[in-house]
N, CA, C, O and CB atoms as a CASP TS submission, in Angstrom:
PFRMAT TS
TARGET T0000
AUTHOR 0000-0000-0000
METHOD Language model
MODEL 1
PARENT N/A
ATOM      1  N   UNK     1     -12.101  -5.041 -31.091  1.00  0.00           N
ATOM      2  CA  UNK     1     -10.928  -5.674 -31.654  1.00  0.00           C
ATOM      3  C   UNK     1      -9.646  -4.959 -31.211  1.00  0.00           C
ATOM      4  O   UNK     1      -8.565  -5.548 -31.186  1.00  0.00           O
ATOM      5  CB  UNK     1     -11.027  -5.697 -33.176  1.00  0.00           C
ATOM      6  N   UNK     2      -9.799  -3.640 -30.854  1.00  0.00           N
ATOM      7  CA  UNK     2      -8.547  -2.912 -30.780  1.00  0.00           C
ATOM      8  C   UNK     2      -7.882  -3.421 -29.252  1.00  0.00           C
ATOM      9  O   UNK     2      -6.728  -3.666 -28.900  1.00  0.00           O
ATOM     10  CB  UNK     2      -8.866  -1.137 -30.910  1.00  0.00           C
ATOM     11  N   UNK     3      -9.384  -3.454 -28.445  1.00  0.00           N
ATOM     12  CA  UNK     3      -8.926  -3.858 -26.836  1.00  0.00           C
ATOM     13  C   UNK     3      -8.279  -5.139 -26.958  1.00  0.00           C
ATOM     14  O   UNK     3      -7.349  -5.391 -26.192  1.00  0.00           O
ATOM     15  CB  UNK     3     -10.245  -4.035 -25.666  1.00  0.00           C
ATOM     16  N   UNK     4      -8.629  -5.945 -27.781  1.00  0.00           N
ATOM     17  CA  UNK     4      -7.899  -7.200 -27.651  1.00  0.00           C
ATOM     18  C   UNK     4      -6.446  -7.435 -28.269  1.00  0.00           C
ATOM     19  O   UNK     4      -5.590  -8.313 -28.167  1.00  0.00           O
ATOM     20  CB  UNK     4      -8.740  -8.158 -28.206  1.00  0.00           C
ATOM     21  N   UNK     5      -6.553  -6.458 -28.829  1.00  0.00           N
ATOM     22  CA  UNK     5      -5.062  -6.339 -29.743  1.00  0.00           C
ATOM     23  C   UNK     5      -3.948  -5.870 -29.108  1.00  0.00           C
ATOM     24  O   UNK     5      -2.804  -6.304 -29.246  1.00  0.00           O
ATOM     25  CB  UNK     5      -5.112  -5.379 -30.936  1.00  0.00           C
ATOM     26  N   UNK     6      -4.533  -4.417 -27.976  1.00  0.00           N
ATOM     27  CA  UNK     6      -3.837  -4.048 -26.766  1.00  0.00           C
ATOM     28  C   UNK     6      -3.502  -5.242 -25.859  1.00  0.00           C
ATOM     29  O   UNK     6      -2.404  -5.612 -25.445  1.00  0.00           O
ATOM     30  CB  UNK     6      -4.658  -3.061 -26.013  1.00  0.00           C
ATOM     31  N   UNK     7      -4.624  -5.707 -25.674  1.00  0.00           N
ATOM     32  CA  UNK     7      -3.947  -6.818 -24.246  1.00  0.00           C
ATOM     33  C   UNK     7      -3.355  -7.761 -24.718  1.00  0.00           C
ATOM     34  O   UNK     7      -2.374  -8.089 -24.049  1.00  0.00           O
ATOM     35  CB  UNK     7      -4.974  -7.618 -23.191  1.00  0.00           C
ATOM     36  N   UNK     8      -3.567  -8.444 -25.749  1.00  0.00           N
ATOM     37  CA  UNK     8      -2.085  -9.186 -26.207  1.00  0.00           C
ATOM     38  C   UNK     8      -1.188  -8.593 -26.398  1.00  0.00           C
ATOM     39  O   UNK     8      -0.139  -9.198 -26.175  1.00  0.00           O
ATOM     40  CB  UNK     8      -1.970  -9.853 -27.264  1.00  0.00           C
ATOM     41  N   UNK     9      -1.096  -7.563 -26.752  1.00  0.00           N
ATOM     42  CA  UNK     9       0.697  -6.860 -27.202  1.00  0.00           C
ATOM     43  C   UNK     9       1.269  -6.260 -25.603  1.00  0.00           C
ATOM     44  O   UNK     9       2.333  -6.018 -25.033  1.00  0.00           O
ATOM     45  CB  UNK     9       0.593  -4.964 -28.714  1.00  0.00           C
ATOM     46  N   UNK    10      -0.006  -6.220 -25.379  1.00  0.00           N
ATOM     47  CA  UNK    10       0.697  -5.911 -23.087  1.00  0.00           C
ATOM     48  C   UNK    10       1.413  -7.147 -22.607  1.00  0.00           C
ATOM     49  O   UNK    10       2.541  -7.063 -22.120  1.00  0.00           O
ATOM     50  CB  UNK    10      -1.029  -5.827 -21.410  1.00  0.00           C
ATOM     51  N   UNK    11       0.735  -8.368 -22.744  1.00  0.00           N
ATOM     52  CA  UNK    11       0.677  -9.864 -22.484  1.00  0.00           C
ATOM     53  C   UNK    11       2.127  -9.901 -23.085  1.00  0.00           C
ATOM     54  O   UNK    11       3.080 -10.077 -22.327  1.00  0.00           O
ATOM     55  CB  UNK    11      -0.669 -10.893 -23.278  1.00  0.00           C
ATOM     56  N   UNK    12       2.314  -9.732 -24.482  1.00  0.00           N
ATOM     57  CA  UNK    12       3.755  -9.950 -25.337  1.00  0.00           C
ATOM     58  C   UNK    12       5.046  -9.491 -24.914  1.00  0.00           C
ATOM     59  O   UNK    12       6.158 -10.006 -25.032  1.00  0.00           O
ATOM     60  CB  UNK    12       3.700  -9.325 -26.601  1.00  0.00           C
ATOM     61  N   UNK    13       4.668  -8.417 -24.399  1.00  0.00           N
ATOM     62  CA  UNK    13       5.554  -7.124 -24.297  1.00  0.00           C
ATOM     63  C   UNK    13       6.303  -7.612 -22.429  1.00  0.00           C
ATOM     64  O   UNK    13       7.358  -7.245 -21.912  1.00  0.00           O
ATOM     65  CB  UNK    13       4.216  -5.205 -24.432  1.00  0.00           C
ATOM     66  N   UNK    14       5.416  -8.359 -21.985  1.00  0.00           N
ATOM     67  CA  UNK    14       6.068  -8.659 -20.166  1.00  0.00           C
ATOM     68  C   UNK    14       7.126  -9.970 -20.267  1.00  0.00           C
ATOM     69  O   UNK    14       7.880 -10.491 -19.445  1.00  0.00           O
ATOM     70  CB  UNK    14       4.457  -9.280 -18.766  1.00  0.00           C
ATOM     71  N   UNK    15       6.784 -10.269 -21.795  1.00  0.00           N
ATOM     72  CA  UNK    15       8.000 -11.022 -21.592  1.00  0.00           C
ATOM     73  C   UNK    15       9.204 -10.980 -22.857  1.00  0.00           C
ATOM     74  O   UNK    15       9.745 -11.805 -23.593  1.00  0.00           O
ATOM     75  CB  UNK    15       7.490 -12.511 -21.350  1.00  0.00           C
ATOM     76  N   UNK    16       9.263  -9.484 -22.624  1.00  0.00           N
ATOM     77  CA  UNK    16      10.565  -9.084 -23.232  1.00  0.00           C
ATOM     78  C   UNK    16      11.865  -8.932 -22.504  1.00  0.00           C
ATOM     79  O   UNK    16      11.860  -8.274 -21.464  1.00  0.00           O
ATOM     80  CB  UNK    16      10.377  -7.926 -23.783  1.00  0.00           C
ATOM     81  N   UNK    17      12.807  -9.387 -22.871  1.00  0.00           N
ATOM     82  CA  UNK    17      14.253  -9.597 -22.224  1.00  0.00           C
ATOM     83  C   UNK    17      15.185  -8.066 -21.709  1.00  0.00           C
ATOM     84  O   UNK    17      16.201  -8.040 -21.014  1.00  0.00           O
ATOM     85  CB  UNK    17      15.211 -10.461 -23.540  1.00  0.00           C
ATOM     86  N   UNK    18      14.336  -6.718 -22.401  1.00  0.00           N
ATOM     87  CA  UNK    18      14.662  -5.665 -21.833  1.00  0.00           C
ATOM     88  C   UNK    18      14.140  -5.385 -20.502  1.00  0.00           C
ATOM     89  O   UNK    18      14.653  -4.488 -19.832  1.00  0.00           O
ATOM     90  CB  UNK    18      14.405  -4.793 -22.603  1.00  0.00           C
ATOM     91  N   UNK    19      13.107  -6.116 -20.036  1.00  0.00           N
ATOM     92  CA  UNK    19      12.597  -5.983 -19.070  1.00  0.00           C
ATOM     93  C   UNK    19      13.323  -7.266 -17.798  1.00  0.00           C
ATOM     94  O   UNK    19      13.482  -8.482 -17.898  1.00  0.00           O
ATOM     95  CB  UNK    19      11.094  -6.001 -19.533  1.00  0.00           C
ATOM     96  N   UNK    20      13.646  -6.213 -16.581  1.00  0.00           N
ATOM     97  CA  UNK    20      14.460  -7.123 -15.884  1.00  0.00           C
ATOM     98  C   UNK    20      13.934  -7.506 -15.047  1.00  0.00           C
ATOM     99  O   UNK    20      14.248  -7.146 -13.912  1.00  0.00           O
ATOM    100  CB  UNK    20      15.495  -6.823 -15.480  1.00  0.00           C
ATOM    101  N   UNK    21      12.970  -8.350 -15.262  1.00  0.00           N
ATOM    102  CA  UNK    21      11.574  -9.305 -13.908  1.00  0.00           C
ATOM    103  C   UNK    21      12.275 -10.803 -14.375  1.00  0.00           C
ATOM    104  O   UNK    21      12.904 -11.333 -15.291  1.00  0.00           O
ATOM    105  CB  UNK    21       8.961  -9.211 -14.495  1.00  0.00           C
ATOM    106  N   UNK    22      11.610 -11.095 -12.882  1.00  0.00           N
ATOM    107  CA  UNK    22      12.034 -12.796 -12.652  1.00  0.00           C
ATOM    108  C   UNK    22      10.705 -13.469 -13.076  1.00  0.00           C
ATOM    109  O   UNK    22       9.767 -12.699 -13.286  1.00  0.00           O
ATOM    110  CB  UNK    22      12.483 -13.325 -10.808  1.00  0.00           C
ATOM    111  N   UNK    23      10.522 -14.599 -13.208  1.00  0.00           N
ATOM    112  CA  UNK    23       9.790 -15.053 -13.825  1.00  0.00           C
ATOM    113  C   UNK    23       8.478 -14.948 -12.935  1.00  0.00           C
ATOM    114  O   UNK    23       7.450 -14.542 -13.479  1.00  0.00           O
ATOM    115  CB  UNK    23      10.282 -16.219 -14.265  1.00  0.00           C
ATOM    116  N   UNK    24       8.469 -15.246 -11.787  1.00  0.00           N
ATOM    117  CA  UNK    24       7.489 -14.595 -11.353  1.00  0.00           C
ATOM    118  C   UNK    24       7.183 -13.037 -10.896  1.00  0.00           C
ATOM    119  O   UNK    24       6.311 -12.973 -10.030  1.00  0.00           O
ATOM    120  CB  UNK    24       7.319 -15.250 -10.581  1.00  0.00           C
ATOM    121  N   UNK    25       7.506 -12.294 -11.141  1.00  0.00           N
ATOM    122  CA  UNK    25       6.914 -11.104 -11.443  1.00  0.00           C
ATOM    123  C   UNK    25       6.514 -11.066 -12.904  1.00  0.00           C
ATOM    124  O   UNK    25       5.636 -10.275 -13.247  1.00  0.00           O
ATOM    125  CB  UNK    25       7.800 -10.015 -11.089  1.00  0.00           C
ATOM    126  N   UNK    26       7.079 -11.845 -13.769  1.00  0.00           N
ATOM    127  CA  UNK    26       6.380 -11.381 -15.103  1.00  0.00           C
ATOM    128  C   UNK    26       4.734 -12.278 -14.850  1.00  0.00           C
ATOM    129  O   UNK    26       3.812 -11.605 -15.310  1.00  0.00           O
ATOM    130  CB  UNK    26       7.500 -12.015 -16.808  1.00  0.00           C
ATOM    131  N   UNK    27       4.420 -13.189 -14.423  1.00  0.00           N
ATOM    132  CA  UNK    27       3.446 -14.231 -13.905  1.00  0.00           C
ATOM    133  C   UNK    27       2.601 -12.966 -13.341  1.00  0.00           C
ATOM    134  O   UNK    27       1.657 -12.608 -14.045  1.00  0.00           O
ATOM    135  CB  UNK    27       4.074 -15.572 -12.683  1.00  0.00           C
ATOM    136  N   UNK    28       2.836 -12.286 -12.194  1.00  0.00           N
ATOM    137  CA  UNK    28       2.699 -11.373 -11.379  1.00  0.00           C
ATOM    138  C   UNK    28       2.063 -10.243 -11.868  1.00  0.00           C
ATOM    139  O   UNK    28       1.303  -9.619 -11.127  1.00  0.00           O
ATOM    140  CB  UNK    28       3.763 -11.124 -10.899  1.00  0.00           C
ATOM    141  N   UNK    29       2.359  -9.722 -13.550  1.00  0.00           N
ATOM    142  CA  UNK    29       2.603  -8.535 -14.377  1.00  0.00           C
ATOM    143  C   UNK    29       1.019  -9.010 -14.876  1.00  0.00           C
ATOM    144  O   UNK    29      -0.094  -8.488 -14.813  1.00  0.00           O
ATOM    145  CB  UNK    29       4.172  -8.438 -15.607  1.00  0.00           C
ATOM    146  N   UNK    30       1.640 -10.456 -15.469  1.00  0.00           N
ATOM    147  CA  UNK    30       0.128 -10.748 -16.470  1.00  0.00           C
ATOM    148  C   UNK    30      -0.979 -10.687 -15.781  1.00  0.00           C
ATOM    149  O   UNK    30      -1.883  -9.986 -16.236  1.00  0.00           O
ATOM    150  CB  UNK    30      -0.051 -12.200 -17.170  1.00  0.00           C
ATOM    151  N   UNK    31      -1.128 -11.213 -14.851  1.00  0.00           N
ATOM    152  CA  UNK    31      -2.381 -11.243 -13.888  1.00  0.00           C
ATOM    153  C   UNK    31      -2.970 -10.478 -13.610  1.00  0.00           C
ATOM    154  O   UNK    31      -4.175 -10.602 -13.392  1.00  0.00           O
ATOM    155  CB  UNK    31      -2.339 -11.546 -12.922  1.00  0.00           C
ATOM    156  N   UNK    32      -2.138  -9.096 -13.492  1.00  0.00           N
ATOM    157  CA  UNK    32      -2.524  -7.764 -12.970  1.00  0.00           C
ATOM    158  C   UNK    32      -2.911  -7.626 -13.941  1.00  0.00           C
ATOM    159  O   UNK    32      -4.061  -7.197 -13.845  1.00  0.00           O
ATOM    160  CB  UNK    32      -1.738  -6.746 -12.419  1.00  0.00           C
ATOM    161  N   UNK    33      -2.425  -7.817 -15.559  1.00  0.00           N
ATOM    162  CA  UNK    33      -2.938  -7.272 -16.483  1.00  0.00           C
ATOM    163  C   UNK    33      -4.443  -7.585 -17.011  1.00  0.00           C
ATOM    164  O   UNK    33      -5.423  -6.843 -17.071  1.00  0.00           O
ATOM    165  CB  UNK    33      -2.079  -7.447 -17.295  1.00  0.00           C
ATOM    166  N   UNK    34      -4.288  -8.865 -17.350  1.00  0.00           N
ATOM    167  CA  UNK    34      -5.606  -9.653 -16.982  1.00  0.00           C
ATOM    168  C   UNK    34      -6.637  -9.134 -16.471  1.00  0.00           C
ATOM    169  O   UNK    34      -7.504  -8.596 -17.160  1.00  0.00           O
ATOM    170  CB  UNK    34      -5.451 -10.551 -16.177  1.00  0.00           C
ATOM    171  N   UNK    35      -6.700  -9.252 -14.822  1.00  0.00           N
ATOM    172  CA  UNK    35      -7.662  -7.895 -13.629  1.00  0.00           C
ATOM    173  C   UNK    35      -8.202  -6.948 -14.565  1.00  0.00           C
ATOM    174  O   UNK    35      -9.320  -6.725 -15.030  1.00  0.00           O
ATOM    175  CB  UNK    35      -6.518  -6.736 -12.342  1.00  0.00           C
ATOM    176  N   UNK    36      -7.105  -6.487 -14.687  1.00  0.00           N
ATOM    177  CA  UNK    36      -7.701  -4.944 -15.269  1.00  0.00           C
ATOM    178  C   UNK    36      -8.156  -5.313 -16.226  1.00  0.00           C
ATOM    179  O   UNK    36      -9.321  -5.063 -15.919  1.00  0.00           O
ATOM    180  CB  UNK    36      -6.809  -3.689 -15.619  1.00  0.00           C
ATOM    181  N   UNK    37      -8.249  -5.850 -17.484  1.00  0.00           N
ATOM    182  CA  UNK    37      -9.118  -5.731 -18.334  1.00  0.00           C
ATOM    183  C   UNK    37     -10.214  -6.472 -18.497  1.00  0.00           C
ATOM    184  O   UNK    37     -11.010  -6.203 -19.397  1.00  0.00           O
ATOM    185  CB  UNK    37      -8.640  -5.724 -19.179  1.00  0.00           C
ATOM    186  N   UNK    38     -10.393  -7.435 -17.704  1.00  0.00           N
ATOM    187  CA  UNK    38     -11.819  -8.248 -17.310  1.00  0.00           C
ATOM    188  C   UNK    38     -12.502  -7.359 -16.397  1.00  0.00           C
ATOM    189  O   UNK    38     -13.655  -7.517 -15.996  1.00  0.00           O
ATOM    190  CB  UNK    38     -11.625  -9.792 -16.518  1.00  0.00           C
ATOM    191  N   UNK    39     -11.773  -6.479 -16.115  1.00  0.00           N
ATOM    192  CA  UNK    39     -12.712  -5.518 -15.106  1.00  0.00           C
ATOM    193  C   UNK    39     -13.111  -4.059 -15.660  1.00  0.00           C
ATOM    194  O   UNK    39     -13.911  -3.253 -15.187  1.00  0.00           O
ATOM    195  CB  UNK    39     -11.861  -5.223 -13.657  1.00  0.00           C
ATOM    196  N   UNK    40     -12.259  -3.966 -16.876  1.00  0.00           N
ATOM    197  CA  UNK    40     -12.765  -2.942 -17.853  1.00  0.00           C
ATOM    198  C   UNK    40     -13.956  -3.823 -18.571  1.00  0.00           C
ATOM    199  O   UNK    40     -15.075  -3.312 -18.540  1.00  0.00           O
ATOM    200  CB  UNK    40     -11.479  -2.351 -18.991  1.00  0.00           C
ATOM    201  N   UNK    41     -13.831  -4.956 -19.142  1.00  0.00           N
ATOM    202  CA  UNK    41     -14.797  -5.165 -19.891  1.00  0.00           C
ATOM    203  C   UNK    41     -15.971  -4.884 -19.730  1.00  0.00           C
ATOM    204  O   UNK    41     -16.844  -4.771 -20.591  1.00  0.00           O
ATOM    205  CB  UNK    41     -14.813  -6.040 -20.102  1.00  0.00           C
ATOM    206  N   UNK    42     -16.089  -4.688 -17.985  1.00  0.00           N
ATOM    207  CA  UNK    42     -17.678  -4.171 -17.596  1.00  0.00           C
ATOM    208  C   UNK    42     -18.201  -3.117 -17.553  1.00  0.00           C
ATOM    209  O   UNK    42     -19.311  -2.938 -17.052  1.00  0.00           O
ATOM    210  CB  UNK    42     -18.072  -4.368 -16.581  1.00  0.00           C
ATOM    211  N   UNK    43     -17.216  -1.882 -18.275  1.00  0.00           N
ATOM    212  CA  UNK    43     -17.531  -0.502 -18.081  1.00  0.00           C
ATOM    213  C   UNK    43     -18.071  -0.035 -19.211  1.00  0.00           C
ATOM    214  O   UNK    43     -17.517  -0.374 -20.257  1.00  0.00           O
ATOM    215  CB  UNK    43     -16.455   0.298 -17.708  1.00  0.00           C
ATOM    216  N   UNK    44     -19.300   0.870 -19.286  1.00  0.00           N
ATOM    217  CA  UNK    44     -20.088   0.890 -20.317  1.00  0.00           C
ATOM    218  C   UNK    44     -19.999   2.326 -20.319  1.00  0.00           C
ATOM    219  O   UNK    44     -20.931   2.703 -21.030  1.00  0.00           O
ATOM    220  CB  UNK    44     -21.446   0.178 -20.241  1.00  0.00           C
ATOM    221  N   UNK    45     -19.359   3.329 -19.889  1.00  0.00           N
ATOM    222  CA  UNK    45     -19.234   5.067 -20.332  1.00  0.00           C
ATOM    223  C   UNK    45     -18.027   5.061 -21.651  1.00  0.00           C
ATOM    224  O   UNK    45     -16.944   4.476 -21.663  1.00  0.00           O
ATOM    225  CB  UNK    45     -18.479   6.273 -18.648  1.00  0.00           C
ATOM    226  N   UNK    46     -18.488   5.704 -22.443  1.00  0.00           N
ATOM    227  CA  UNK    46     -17.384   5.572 -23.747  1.00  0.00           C
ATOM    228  C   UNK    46     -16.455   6.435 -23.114  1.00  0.00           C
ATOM    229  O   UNK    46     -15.414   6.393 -23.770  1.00  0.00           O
ATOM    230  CB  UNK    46     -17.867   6.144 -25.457  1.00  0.00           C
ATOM    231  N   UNK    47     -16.353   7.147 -22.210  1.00  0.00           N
ATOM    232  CA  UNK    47     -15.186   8.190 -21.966  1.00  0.00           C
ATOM    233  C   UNK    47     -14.212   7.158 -21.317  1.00  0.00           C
ATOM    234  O   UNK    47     -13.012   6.991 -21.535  1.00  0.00           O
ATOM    235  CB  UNK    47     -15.591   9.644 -20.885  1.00  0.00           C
ATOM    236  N   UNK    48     -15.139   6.445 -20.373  1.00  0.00           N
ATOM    237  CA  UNK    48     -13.991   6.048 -19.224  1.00  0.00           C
ATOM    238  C   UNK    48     -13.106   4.654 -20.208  1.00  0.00           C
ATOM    239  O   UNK    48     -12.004   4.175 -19.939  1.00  0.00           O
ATOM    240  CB  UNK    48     -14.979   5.325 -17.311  1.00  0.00           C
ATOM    241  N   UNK    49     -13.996   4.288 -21.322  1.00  0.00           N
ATOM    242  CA  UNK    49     -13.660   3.225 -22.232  1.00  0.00           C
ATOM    243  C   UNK    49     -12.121   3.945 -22.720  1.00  0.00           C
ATOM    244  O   UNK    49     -10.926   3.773 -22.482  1.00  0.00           O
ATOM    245  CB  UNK    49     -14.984   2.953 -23.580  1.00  0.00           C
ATOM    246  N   UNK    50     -12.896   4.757 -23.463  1.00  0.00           N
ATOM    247  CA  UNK    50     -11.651   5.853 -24.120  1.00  0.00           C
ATOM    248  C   UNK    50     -10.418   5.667 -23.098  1.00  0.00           C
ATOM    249  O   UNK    50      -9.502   4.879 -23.332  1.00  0.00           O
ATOM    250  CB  UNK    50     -12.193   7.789 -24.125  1.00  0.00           C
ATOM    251  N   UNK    51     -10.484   6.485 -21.917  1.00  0.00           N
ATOM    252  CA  UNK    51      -9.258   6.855 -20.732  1.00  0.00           C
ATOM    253  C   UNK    51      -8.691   5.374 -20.608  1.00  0.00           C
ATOM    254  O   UNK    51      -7.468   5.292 -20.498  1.00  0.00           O
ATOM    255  CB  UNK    51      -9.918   7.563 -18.944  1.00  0.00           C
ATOM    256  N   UNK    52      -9.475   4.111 -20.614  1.00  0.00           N
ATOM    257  CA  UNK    52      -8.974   2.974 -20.631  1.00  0.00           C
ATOM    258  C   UNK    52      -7.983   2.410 -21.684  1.00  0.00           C
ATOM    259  O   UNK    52      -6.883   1.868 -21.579  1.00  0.00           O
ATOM    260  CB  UNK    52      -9.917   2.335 -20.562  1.00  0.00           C
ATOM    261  N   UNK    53      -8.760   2.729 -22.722  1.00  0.00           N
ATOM    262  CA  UNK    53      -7.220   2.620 -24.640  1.00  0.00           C
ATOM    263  C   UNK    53      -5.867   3.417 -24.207  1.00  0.00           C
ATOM    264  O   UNK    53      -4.755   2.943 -23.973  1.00  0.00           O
ATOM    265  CB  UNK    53      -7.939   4.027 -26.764  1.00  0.00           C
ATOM    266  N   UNK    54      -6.326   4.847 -24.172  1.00  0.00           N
ATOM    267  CA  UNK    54      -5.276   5.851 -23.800  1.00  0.00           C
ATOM    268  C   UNK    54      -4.096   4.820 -22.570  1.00  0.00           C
ATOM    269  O   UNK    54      -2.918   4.559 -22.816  1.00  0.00           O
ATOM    270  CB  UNK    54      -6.260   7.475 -22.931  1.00  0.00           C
ATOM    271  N   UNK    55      -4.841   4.419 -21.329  1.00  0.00           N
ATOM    272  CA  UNK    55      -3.911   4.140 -20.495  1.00  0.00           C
ATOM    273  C   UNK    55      -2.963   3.019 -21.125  1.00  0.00           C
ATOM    274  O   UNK    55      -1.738   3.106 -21.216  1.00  0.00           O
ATOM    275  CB  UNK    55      -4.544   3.785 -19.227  1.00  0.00           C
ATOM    276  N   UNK    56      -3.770   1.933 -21.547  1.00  0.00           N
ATOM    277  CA  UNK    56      -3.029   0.956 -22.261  1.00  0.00           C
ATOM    278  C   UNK    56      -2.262   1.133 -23.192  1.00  0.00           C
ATOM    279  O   UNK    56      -1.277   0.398 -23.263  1.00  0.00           O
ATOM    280  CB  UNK    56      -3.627   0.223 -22.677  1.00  0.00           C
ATOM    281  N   UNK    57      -2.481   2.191 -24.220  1.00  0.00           N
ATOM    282  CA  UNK    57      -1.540   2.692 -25.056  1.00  0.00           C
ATOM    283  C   UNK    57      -0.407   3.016 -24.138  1.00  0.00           C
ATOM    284  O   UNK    57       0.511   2.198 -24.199  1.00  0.00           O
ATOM    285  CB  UNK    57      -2.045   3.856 -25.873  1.00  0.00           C
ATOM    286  N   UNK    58      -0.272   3.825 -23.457  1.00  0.00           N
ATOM    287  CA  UNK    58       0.687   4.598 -22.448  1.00  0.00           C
ATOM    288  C   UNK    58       1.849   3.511 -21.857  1.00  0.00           C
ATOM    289  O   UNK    58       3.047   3.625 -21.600  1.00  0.00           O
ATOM    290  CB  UNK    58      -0.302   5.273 -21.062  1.00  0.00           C
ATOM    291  N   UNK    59       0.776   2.287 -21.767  1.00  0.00           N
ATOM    292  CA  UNK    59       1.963   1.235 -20.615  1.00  0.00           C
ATOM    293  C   UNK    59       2.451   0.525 -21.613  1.00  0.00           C
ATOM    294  O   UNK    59       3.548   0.003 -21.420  1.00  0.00           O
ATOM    295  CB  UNK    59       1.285   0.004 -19.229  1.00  0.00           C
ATOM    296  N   UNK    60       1.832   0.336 -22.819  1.00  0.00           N
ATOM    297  CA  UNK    60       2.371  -0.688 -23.885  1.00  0.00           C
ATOM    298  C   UNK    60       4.012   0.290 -24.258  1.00  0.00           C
ATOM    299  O   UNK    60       5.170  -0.128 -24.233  1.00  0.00           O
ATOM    300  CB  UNK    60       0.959  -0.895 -25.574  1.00  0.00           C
ATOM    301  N   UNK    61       3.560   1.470 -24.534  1.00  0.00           N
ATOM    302  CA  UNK    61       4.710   2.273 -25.458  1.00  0.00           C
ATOM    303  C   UNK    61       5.879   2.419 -24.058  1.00  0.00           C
ATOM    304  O   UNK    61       7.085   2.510 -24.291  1.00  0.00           O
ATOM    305  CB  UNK    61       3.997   4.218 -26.289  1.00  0.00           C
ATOM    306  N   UNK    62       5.479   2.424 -22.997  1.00  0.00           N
ATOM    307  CA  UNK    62       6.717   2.038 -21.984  1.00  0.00           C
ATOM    308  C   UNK    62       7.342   0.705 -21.488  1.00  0.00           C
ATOM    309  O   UNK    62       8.297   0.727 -20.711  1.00  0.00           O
ATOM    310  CB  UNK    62       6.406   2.527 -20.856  1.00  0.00           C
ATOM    311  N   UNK    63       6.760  -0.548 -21.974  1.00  0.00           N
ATOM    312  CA  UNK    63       6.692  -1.836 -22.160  1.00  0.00           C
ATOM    313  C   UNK    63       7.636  -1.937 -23.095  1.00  0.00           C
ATOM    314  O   UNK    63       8.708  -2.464 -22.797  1.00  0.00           O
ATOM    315  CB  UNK    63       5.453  -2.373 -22.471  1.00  0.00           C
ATOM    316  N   UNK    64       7.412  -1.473 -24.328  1.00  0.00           N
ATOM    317  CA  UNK    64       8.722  -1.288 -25.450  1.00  0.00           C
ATOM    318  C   UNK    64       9.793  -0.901 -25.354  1.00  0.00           C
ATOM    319  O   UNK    64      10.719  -1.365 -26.018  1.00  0.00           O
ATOM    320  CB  UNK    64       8.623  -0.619 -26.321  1.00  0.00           C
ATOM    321  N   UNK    65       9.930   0.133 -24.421  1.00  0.00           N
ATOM    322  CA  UNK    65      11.050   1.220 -24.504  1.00  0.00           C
ATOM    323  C   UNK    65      11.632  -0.180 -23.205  1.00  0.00           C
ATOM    324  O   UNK    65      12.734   0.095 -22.730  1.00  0.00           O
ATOM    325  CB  UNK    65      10.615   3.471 -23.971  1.00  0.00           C
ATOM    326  N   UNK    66      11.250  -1.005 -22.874  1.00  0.00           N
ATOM    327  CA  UNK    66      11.965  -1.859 -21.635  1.00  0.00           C
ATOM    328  C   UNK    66      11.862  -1.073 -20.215  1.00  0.00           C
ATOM    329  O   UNK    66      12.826  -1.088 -19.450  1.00  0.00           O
ATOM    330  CB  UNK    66      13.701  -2.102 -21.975  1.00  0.00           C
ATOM    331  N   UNK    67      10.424  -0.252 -19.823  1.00  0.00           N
ATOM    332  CA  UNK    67      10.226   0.569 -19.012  1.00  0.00           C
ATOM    333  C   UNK    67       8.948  -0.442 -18.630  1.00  0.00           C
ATOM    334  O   UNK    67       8.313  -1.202 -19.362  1.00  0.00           O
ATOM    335  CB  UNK    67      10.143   2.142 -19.484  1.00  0.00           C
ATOM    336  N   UNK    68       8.786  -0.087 -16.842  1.00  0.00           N
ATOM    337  CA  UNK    68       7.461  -0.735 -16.414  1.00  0.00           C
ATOM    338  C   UNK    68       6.527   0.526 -16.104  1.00  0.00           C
ATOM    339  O   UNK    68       7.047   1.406 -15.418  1.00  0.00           O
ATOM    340  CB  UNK    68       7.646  -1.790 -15.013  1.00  0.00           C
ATOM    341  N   UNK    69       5.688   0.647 -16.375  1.00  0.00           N
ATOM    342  CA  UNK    69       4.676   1.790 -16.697  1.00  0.00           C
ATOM    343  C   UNK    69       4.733   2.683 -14.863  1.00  0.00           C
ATOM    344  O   UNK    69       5.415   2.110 -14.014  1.00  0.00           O
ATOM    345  CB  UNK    69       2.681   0.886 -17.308  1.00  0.00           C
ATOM    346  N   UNK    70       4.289   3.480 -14.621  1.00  0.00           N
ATOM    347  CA  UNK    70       4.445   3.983 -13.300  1.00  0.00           C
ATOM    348  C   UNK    70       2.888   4.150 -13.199  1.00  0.00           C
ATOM    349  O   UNK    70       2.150   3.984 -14.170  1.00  0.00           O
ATOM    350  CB  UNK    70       5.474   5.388 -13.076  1.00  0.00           C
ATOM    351  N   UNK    71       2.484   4.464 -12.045  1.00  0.00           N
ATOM    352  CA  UNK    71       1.047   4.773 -11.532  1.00  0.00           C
ATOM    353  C   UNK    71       0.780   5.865 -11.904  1.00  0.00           C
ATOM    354  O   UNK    71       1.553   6.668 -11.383  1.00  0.00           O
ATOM    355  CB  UNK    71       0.768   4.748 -10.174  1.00  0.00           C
ATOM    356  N   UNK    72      -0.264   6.552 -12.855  1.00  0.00           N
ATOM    357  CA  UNK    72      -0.590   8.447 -12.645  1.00  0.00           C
ATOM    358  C   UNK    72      -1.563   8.333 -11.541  1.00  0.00           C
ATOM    359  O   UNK    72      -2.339   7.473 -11.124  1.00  0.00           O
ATOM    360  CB  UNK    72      -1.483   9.495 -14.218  1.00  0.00           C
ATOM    361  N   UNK    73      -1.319   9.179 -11.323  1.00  0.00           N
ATOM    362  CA  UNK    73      -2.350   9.838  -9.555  1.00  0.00           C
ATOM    363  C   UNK    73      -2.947  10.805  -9.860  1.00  0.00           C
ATOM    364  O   UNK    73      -3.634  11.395  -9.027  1.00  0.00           O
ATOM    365  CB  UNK    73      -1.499  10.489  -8.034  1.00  0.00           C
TER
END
């Protein structure tokens, strides 16, 4: 329930007016977002599950602030 609660409030959050994307990059945003979590859904290690919440937490709380999340390496 929590993963799904994340990816809607990710989903919510790309089309906030602090954020300065054209309509297709926000199109662009969701999709990517999407990817990634139909492609988490298949991961069955609770750690990498875990590192997966954590990341989403991370891009949501920069999603708010009207920030687009950056890549960690």
């Amino acid at each position: 329930m929590r993963v799904l609660s994340l990816y809607r409030q990710i989903l919510r959050s790309l089309n906030s007016p602090k954020l300065e994307l054209s309509y297709a990059a926000r199109l662009a945003k969701k999709a990517e977002v999407r990817t990634i979590f139909m492609l988490g859904s298949e991961e069955r290690s609770t750690h990498n599950i875990q590192d997966l919440i954590d990341t989403a937490e991370y891009a949501l709380s920069h999603l708010r602030e009207g920030k687009i999340p950056k890549h960690v390496q």
